[in-house]
N, C-alpha and C positions, 0 to 999 in steps of 0.2 A: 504493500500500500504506500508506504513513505518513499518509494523507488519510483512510481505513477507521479506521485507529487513533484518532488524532483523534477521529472522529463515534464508536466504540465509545467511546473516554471520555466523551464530551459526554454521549452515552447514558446510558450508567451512572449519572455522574451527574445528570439529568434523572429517571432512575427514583430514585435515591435521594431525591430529594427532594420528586419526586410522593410516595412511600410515605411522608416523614417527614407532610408535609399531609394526607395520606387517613387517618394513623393518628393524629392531631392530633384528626381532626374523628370517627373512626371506632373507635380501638382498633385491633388488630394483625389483628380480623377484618373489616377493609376489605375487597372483593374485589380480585383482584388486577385484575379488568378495568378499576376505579379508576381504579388507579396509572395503569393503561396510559394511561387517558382523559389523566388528570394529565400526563402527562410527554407526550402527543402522540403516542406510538406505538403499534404494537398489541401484543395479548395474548400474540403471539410471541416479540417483542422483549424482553419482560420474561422471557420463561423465558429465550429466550440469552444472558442476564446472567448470570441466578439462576434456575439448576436449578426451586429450588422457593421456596415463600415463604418459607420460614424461612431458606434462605440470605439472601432479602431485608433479613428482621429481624435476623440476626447481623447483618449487613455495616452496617447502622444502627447497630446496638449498638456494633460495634467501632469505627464513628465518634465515638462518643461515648465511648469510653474513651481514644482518642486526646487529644479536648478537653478530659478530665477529666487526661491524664498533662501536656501543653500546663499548664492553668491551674496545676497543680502544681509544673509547675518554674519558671512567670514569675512564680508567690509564693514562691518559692526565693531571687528576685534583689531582694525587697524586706528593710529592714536591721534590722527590729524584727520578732521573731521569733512573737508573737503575732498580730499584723499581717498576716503573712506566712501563719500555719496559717488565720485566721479569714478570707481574701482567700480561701483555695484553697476553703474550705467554701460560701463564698458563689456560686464559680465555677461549684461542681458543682452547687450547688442552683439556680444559675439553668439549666445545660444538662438536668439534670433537668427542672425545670419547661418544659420549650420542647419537649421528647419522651417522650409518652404513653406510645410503644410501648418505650422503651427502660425505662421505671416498670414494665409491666407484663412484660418479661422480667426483670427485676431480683426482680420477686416470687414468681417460680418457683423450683426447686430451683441450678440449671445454668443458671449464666451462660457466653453464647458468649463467651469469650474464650479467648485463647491463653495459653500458660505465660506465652511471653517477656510479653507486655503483663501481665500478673497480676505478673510479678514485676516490672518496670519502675515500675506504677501504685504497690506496696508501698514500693518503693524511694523514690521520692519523696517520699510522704507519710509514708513511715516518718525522713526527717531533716526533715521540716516539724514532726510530733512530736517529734524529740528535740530540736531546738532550743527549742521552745518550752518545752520540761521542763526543760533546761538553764536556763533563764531563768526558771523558776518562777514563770513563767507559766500553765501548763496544769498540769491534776490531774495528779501522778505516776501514777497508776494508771491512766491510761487506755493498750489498747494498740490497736494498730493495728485490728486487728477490730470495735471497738468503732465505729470510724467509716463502716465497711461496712455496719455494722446501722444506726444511725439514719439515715446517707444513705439507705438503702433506703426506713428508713422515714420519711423526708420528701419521696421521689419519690414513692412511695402518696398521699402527702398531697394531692401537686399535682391530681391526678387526681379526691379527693372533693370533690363540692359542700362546700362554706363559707358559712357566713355574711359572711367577710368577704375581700373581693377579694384574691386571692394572700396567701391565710392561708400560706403554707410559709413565706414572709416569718415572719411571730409565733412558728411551731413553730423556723423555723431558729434565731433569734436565744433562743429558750427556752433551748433544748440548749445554744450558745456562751455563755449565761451559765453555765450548768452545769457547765462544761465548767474555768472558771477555776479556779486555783490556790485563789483565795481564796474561792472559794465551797463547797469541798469540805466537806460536813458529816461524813464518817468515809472510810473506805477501801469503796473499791468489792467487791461479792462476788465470788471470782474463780471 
């Protein structure tokens, strides 16, 4: 029985990560008989995972919101408080950029997550912010929301053709100067 369990995780994860490759190279309309190829099993084995695909793509998603709350709290444990908020944007923007399909559920209405992880994710990056306020360091006006939207829209980014190889690199570090105390030209519109 605990031998079954085993190979159903291995599984899992082997589909997980055929789907993140197939939707890498394909978008989130990969077929799922892809994935299957990808991870070595058949088209079965992927539904007794995952119901259906978009189970597939949450359970991707709420991987990456994991890695997103992770990079958040281990720039929690660095000692300069700017450092530490400009560490976790660069974290998100690199797992961003490494997953297509989680850019392209991020641009729809409804993101698969849970309460607890939405509030978890707030939390951390909401004292990554106030430290950094505290330290006047970061615009006062900026508030938590605010970092929901341009991450979204620097995952979009990853996804358009560029002129210039991993342009979300230029658009990210654009935003993070904008982002400084001392760069602030008025108060933001609220």
């Amino acid at each position: 029985m605990a031998t079954r369990r085993v190979d159903a995780r291995r599984n899992e994860q082997a589909l997980l990560d055929a789907a993140a490759a197939a939707f890498v190279a394909a978008g989130v309309e990969a077929p799922v008989r892809d994935i299957a190829a990808r991870a070595g099993v058949g088209v079965g084995t992927v539904y007794r995972h995952f119901p259906t695909k978009e189970a597939l793509v949450n359970a991707l998603a709420l991987d990456l919101f994991h890695g997103l709350i992770k990079a958040a709290r281990d720039a929690l444990e660095i000692e300069d408080p700017w450092a530490a908020f400009t560490h976790a944007l660069w974290e998100g923007g690199h797992l961003l950029a490494s997953d297509r399909a989680f850019t392209e559920i991020a641009s729809q209405t409804e993101m698969p997550i849970t309460p607890e992880l939405a509030a978890e994710l707030n939390h951390v990056f909401g004292r990554l912010i106030a430290r950094a306020q505290e330290a006047g360091a970061l615009r006062s006006d900026l508030v938590l929301d605010d970092i929901a939207m341009f991450m979204c829209g620097i995952g979009a980014a990853t996804a358009k053709p560029h002129c210039c190889p991993e342009a979300w690199k230029r658009h990210l570090e654009i935003v993070i100067d904008g982002l400084r105390a001392t760069s602030a030209s008025g108060s933001l519109p609220t």
